[in-house]
C-alpha positions as CSV (number, residue, x, y, z in Angstrom):
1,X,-0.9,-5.1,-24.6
2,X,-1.2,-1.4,-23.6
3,X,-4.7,-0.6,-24.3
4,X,-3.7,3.5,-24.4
5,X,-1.3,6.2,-24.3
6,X,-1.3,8.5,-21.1
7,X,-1.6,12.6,-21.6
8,X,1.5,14.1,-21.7
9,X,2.6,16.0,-18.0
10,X,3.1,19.8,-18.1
11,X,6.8,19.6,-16.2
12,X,9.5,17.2,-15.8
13,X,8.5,14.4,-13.5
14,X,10.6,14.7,-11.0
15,X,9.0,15.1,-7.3
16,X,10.2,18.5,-6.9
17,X,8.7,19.3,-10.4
18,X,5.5,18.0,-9.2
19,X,5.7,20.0,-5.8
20,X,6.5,23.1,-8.0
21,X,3.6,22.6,-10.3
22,X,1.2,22.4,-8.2
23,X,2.3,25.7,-6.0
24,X,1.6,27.1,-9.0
25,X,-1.8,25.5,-9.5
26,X,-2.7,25.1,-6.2
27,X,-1.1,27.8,-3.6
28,X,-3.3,28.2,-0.9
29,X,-5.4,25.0,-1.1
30,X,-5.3,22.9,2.4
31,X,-2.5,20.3,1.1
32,X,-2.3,17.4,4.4
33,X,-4.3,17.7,7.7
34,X,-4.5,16.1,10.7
35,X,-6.3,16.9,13.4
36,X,-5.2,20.8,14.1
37,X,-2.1,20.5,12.1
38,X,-2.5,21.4,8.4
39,X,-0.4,22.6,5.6
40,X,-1.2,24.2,2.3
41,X,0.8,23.6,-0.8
42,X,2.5,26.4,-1.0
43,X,3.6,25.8,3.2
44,X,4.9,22.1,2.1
45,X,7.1,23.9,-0.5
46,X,8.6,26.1,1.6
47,X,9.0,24.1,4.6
48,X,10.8,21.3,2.6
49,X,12.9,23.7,1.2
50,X,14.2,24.3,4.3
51,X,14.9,21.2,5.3
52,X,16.3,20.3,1.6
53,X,18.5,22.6,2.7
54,X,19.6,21.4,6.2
55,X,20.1,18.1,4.5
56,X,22.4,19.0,2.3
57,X,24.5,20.8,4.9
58,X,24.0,17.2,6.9
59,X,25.9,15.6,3.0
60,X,22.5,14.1,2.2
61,X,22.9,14.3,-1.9
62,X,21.5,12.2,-5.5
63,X,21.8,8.6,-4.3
64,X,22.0,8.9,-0.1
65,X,19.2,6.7,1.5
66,X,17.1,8.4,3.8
67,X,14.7,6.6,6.1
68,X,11.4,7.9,6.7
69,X,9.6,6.9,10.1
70,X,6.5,8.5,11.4
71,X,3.0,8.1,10.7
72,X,1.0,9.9,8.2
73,X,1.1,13.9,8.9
74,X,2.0,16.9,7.1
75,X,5.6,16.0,8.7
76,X,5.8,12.9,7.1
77,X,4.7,14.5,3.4
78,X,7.6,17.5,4.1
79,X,10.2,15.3,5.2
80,X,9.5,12.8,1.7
81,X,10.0,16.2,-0.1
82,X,12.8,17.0,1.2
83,X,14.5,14.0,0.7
84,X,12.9,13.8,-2.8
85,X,14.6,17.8,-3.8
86,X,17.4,16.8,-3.0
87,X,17.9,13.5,-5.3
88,X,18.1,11.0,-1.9
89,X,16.5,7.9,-2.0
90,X,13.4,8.3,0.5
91,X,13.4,4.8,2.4
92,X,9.6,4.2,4.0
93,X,9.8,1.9,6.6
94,X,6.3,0.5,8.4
95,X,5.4,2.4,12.0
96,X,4.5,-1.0,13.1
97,X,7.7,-2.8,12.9
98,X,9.5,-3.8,16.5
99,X,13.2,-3.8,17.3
100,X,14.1,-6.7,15.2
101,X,12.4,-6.2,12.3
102,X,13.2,-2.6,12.0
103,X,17.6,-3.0,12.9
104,X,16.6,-5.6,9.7
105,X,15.2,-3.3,7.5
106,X,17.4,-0.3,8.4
107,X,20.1,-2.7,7.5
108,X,19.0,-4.2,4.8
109,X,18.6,-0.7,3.0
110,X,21.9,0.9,4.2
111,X,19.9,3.4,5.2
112,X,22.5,6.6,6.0
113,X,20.3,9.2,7.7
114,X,17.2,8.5,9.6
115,X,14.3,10.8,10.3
116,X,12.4,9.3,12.7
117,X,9.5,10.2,15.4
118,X,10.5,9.2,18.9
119,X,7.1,7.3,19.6
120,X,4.0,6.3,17.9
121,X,0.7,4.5,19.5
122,X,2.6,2.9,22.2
123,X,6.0,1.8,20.1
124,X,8.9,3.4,21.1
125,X,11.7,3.5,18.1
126,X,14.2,5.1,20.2
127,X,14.2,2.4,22.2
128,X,13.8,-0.3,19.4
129,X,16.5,1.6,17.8
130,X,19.0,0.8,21.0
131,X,17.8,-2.5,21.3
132,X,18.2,-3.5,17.1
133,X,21.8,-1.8,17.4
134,X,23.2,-2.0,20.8
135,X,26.5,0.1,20.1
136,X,24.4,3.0,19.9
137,X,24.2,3.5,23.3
138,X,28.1,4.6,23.2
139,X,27.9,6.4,20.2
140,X,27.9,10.0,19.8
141,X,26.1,12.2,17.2
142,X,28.6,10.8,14.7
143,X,27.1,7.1,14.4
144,X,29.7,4.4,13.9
145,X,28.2,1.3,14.8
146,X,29.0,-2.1,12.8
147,X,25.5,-4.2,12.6
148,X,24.6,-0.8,10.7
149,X,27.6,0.5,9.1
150,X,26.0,3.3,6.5
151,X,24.0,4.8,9.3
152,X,25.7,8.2,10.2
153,X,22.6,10.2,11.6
154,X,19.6,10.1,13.7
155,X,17.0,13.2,13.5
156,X,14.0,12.7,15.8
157,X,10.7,14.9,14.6
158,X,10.5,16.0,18.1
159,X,12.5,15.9,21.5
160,X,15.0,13.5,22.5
161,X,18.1,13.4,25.0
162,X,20.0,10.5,23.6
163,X,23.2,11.2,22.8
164,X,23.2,9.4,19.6
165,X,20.2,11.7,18.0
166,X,19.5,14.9,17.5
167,X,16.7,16.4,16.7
168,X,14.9,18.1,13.2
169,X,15.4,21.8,14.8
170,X,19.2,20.5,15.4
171,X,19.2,20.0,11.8
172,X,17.3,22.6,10.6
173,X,20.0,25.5,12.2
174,X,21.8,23.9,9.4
175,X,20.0,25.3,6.7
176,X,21.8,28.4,6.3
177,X,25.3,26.6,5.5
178,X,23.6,26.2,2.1
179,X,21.7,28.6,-0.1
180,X,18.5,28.6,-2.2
181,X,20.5,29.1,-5.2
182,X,23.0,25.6,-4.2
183,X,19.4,24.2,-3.3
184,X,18.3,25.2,-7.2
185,X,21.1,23.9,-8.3
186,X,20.5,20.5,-6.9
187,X,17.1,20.1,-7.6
188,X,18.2,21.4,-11.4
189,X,20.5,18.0,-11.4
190,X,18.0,15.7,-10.2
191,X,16.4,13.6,-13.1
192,X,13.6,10.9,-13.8
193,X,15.7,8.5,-13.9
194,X,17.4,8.5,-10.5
195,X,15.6,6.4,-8.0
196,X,13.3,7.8,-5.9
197,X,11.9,5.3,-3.1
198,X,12.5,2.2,-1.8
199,X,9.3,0.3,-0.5
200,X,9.1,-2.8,1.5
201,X,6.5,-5.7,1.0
202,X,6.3,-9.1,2.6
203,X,3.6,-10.5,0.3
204,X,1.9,-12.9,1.7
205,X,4.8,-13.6,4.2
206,X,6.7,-12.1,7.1
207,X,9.5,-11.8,4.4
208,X,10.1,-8.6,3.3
209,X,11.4,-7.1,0.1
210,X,12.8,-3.6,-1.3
211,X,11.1,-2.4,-4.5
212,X,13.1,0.3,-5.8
213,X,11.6,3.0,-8.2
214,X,12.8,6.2,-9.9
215,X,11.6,9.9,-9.4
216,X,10.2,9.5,-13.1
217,X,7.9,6.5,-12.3
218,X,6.1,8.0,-9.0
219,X,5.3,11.2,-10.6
220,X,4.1,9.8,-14.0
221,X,1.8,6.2,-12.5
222,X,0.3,9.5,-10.2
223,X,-0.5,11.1,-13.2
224,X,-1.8,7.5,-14.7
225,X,-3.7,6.7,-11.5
226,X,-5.5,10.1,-11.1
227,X,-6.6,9.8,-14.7
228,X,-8.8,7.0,-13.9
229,X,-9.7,8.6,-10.6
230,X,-13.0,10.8,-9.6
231,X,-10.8,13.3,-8.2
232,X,-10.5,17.3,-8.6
233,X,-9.2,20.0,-6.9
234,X,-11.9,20.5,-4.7
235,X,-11.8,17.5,-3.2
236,X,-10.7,16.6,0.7
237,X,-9.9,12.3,0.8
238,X,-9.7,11.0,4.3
239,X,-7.7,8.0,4.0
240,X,-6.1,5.7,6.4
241,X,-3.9,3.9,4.1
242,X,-0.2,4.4,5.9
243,X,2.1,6.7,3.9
244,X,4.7,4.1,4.0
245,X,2.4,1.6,1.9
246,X,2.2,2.0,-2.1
247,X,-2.0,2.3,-1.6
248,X,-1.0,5.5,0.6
249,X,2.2,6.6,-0.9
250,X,0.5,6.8,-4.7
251,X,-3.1,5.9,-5.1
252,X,-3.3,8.9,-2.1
253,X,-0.5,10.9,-2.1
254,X,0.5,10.7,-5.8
255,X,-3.6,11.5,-6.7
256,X,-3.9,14.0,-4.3
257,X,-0.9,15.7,-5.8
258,X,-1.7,15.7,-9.0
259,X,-5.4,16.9,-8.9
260,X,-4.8,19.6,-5.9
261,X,-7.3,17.6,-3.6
262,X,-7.1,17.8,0.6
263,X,-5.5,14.8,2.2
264,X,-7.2,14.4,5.6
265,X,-5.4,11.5,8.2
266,X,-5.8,10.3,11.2
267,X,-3.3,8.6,14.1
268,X,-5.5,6.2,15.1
269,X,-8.8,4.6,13.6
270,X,-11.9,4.9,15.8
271,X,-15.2,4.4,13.8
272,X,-17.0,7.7,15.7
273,X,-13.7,9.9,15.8
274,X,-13.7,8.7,11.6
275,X,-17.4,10.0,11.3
276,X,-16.7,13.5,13.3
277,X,-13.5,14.3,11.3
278,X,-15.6,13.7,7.7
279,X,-18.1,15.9,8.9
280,X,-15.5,18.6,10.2
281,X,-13.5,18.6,7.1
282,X,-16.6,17.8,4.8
283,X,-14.7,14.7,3.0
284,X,-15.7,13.8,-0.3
285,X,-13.8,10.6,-0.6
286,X,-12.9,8.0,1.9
287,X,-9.8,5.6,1.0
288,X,-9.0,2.5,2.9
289,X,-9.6,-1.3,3.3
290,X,-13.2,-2.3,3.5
291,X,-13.5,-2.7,6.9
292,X,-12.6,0.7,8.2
293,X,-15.9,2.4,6.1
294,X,-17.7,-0.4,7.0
295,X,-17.2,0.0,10.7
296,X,-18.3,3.9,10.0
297,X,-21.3,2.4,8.6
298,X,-22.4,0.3,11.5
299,X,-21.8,2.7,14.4
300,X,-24.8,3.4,16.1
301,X,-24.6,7.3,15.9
302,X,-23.6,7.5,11.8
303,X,-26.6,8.9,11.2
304,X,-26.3,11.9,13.0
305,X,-23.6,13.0,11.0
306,X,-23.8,15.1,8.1
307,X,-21.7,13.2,5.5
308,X,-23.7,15.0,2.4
309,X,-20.5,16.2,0.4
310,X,-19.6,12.3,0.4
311,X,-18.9,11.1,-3.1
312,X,-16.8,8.0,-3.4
313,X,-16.4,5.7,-0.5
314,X,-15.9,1.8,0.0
315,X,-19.4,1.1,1.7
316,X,-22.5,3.1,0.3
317,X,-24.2,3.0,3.6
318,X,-22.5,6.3,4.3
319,X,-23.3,7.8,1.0
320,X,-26.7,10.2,0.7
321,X,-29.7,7.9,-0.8
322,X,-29.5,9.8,-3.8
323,X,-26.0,8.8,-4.3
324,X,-26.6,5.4,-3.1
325,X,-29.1,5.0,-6.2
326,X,-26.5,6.5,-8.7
327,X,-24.1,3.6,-7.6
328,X,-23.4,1.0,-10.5
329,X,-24.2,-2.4,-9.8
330,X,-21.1,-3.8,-10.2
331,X,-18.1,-1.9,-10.9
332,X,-14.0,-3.1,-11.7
333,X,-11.7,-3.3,-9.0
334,X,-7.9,-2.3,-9.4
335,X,-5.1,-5.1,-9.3
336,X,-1.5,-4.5,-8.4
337,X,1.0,-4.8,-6.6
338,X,4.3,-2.5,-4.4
339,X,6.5,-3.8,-7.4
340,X,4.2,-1.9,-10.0
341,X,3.9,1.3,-7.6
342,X,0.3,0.5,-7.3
343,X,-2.7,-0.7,-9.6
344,X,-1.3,-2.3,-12.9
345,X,-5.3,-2.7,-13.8
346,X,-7.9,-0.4,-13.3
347,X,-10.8,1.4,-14.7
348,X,-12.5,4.3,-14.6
349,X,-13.9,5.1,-11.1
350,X,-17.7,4.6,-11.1
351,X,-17.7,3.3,-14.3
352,X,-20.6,0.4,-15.0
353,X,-19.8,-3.0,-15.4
354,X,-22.1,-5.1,-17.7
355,X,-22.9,-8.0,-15.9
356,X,-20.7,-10.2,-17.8
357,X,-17.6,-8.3,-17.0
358,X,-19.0,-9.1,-13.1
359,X,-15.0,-9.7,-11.2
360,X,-13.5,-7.6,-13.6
361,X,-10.0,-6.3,-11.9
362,X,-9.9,-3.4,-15.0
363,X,-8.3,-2.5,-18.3
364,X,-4.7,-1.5,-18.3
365,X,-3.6,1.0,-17.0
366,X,-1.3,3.4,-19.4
367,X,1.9,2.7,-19.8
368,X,1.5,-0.9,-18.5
369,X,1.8,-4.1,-20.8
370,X,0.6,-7.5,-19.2
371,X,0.5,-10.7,-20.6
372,X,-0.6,-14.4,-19.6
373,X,1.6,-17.1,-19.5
374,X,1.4,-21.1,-19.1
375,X,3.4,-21.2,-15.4
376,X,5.4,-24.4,-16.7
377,X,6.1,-23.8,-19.9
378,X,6.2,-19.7,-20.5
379,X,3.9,-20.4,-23.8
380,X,1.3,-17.0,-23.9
381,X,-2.4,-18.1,-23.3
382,X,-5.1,-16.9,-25.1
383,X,-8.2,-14.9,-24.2
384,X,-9.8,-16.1,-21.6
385,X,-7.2,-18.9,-20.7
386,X,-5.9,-18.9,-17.0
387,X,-1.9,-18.9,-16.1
388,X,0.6,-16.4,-14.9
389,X,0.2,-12.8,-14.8
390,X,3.3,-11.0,-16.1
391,X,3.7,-7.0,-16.9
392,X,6.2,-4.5,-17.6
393,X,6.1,-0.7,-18.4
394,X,7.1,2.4,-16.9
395,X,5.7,2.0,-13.4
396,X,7.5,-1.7,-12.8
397,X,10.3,-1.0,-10.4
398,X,13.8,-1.1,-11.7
399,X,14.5,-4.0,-9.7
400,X,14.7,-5.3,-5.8
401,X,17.1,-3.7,-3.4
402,X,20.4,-6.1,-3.6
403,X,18.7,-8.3,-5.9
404,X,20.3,-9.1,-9.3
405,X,18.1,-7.8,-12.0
406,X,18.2,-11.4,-14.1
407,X,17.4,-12.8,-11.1
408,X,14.3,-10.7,-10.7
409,X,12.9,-9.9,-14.6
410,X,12.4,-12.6,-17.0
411,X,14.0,-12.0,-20.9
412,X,12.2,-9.0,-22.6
413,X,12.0,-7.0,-18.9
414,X,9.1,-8.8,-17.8
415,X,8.4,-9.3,-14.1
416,X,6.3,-12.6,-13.2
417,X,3.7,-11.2,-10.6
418,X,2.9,-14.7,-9.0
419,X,-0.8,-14.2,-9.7
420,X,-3.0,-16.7,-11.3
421,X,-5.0,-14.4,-13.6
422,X,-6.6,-14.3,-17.3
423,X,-7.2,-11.7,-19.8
424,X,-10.1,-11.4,-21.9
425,X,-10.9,-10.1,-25.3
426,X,-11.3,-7.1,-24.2
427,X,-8.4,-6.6,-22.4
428,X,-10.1,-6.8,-18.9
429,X,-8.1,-8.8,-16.4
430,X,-9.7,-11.4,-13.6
431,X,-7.8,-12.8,-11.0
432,X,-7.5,-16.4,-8.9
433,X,-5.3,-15.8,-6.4
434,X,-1.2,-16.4,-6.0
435,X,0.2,-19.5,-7.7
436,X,2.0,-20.5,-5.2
437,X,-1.4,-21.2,-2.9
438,X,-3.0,-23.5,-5.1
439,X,-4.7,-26.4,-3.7
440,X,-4.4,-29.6,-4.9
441,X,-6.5,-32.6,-3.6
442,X,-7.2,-35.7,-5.0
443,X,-5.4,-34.9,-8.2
444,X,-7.9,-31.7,-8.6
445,X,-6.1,-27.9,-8.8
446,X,-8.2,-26.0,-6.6
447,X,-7.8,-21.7,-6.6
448,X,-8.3,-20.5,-2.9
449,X,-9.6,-17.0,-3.8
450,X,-12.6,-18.8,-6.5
451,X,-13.6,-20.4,-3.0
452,X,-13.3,-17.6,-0.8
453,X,-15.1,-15.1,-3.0
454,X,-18.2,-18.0,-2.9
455,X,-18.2,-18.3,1.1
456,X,-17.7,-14.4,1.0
457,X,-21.2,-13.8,-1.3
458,X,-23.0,-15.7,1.7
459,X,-24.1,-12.7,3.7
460,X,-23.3,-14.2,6.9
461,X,-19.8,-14.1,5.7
462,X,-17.2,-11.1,6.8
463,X,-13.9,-12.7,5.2
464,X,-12.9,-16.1,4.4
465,X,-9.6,-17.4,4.6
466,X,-9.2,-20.7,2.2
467,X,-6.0,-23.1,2.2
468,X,-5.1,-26.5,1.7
469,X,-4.6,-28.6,5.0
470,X,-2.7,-32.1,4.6
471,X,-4.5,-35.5,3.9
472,X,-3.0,-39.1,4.1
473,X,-4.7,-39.9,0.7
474,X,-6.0,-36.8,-0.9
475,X,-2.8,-35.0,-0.1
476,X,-4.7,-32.2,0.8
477,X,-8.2,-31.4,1.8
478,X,-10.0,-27.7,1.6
479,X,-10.1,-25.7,4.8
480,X,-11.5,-22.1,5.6
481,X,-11.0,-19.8,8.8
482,X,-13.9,-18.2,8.6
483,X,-14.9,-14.6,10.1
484,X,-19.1,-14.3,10.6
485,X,-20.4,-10.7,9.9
486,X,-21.8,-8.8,12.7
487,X,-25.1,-11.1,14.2
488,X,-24.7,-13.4,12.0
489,X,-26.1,-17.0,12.2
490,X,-24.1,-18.3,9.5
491,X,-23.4,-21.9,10.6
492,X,-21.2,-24.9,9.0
493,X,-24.5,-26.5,7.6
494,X,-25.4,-23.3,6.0
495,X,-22.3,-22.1,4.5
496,X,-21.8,-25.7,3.2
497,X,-25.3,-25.9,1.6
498,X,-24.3,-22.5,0.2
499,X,-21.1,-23.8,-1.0
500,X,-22.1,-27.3,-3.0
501,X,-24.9,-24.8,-4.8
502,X,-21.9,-22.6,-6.2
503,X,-19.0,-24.9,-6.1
504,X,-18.1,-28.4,-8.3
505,X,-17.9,-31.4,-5.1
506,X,-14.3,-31.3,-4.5
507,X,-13.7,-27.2,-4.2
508,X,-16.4,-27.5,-1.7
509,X,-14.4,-26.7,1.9
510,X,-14.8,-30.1,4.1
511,X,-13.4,-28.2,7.2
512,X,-14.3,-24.8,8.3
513,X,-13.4,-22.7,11.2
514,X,-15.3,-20.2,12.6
515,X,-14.3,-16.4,14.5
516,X,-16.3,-13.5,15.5
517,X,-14.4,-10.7,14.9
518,X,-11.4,-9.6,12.2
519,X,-8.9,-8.8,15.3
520,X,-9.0,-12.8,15.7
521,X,-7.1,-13.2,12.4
522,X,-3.3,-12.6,12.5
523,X,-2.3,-9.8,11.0
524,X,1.4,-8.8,10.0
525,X,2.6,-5.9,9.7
526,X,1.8,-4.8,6.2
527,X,-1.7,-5.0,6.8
528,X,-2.3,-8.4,5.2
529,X,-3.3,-11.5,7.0
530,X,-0.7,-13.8,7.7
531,X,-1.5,-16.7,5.2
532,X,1.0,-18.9,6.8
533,X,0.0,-18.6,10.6
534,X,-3.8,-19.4,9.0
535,X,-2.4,-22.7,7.7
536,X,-0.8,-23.6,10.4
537,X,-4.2,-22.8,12.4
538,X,-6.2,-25.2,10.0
539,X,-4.2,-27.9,10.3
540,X,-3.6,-27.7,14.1
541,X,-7.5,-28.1,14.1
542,X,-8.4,-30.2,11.4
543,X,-5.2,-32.5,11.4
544,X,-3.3,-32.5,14.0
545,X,-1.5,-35.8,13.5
546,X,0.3,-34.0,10.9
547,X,1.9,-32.0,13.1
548,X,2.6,-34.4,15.8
């Protein structure tokens, strides 16, 4: 059900709408920074004018895909406009991909024109650019290669001398073969329907996936987002979720947009470097996973900073005592997903919990419907009864790149999220985990994320990492990798004790593995935990004659 109506926008919600409403709103306010570099809005609108321009000189029009590859700047933010004025189709593709998985991607979206920074933290992408795409070492500026046959055009957001690329002030001088009023004109053209982005997720898996969404959707779940969202004009976020992931692309970006606020970034996380640039830019939010406030919190010096405009951040250690005693108890967490352009679920930030609502994921957002469903038999559960999560409403993505839409949406435009999940009463949501990582031993369904969330309430606990490893008789047994917080003693006698107290006998774990340290889980490049590399860890330790 949708539990409410969003407020109607003041403009059309297209991105260069949005851009041009908040110029109005907002001229001078400090729009992105990092480090010296920093724009205001009214500086983003007129630099991506220009290069709006120079696109469209370069035949970038409605439709063209553009990839987008740099890390989070006020370069990054222009270049998305640009592409956005236009009526292109902004492809985001992940700084941390190598040669292989980029020429896949790049391929994948037949992406035409590429804007692209030569190097970032020690990867090179003209390089993994040669080595995805061989031919383009004998191409010219005119790109004709076949393992990438829409790619006509490489723009580099610096200097290069390969003979294949050319670089954004190359393509800028190109600006004036088109005028503001053809540039008008365009943008007059471009509608909320027309797709916008196309973002790549792997899930839980090194297998990724294009969600593609329309102009309309980013600009209006924004709007959606930032209404549940302790955010105002005022406001400077530091955040370190990439651009290129929906967390960074909406739940930032789209927020910050919308409510006029300071995006601060970063290029690279370092705890103390985190602390100084909050002071220096007196942050009042701080957006990311848990672990990157957390390691703020436990550096030696944090102290010393003055953090005191502070107001919403992941670990309340950094917050003022004051504020630290305002904090509810417990509070709802949001729930979604790249194919929903963010959270599907969320409630109002700093918003109380009763105790009863303790795990809550949130309300619906506006404009979203969501329903639970039996898995096996599509039959709608009741309140309270667990199955699969599916929704549909205006920020769903029209479909996955070269996927066909009935292959993707169930009858009525429903999309099946995967997630094990119930709705209550009330209409707030709780959620298990992904169906497709259900454990089942001895006959007995066991949810990996009900176990985890017990090993993680043991304060000796960092992360827990719960699968099902392979048994002769029980078919499987319960395994968890393990990460001990900071000094921990946490030992397998401990957590176990800790475990039969909160668990029935057979969810208890009968293996565990223990690390130090997050860095000794394998990430992937999305910034999730490789869930398959974890099994295949467990059962190399704990049953290794099923792999002999």
């Amino acid at each position: 059900m949708t539990e409410e109506r969003p407020g109607e926008l003041a403009f059309r919600p297209t991105v260069g709408s949005l851009l041009g409403h908040c110029v109005s709103q907002h001229t001078d306010q400090a729009f992105v920074v990092l480090g010296d570099e920093r724009i205001t809005y009214a500086e983003a609108d007129q630099a991506s004018r220009e290069l709006a321009r120079s696109l469209i000189s370069a035949g970038v029009g409605k439709g063209s895909r553009v990839g987008l590859l740099a890390s989070s700047s006020p370069k990054w933010v222009v270049s998305w406009l640009a592409a956005s004025r236009v009526g292109a189709i902004a492809v985001l593709l992940n700084t941390y991909l190598k040669s292989r998985e980029l020429g896949a991607l790049l391929r994948h979206s037949d992406v035409q024109v590429l804007l692209t920074v030569d190097e970032h933290l020690g990867h090179n992408y003209l390089d993994y650019l040669e080595e995805s795409a061989p031919e383009l070492g004998g191409s010219g500026a005119r790109i004709r290669v076949e393992s990438h046959p829409y790619l006509r055009s490489v723009w580099v957001l610096g200097q290069t001398s390969r003979p294949w690329a050319g670089t954004v002030d190359d393509l800028l001088a190109l600006r004036h073969e088109t005028s503001d009023a053809h540039l008008d004109a365009v943008e007059r053209e471009v509608c909320p329907a027309d797709p916008g982005v196309l973002l790549y997720t792997s899930g839980s898996t090194a297998e990724p996936k294009g969600a593609l969404h329309t102009q309309g959707s980013i600009v209006t779940q924004g709007h959606r987002i930032a209404g549940r969202r302790d955010v105002r004009r005022s406001d400077v976020i530091y955040t370190s979720m990439p651009l290129f992931w929906v967390g960074g692309f909406v739940y930032s970006l789209g927020v910050a947009m919308h409510a006029g606020a300071t995006l601060v970034f970063e290029d690279r996380f370092d705890p103390l470097s985190a602390l100084a640039t909050l002071e220096r830019e007196r942050c009042t939010h701080v957006l990311g996973f848990a672990h990157v406030s957390s390691a703020m919190a436990e550096a030696p010096e944090s102290e010393s900073f003055d953090l005191s405009p502070l107001r919403r951040v992941g670990d309340k250690r950094l917050l003022s005592p004051e504020r630290q005693r305002a904090q509810p108890e417990f509070q709802a967490q949001g729930l979604g997903m790249t194919e929903t352009l963010g959270p599907h679920s969320l409630d109002m930030e700093g918003k109380a919990l009763p105790p009863e609502k303790r795990g809550s994921y949130g309300p619906a957002v506006p404009g979203f419907e969501r329903r639970i469903v039996d898995p096996e038999t599509g039959i709608q559960a009741s309140p309270g009864e667990w199955g699969e999560l599916l929704v549909r409403g205006h920020g769903v993505m029209q479909g996955l790149y070269k996927v066909e839409r009935e292959a993707t949406f169930l009858p009525g435009g429903w999309y099946p999220t995967g997630d094990r999940a119930s709705i209550d009463a009330d209409g707030h949501i709780y959620f298990q985990g992904r169906l497709g990582t259900m454990i089942k031993t001895s006959g007995m369904n066991v949810s990996p994320r009900e176990v985890e969330l017990v090993l993680e309430s043991d304060p000796g606990v960092q992360m827990a990492l719960v699968h099902g490893v392979a048994h002769p008789e029980r078919g499987q047994d319960v395994a968890a990798l393990v990460v001990r917080a900071p000094e921990s003693g946490v030992s397998h006698a401990s957590l176990g004790e800790h475990a039969r107290r909160e668990l029935s006998s057979y969810k208890v774990p009968r293996h565990l593995l223990f690390v130090d340290d997050l860095d000794e889980l394998p990430w992937i490049g999305s910034g999730k935990v490789n869930r398959a590399e974890v099994t295949a860890v467990l059962e190399a330790q704990f049953c290794p004659e099923q792999r002999a």
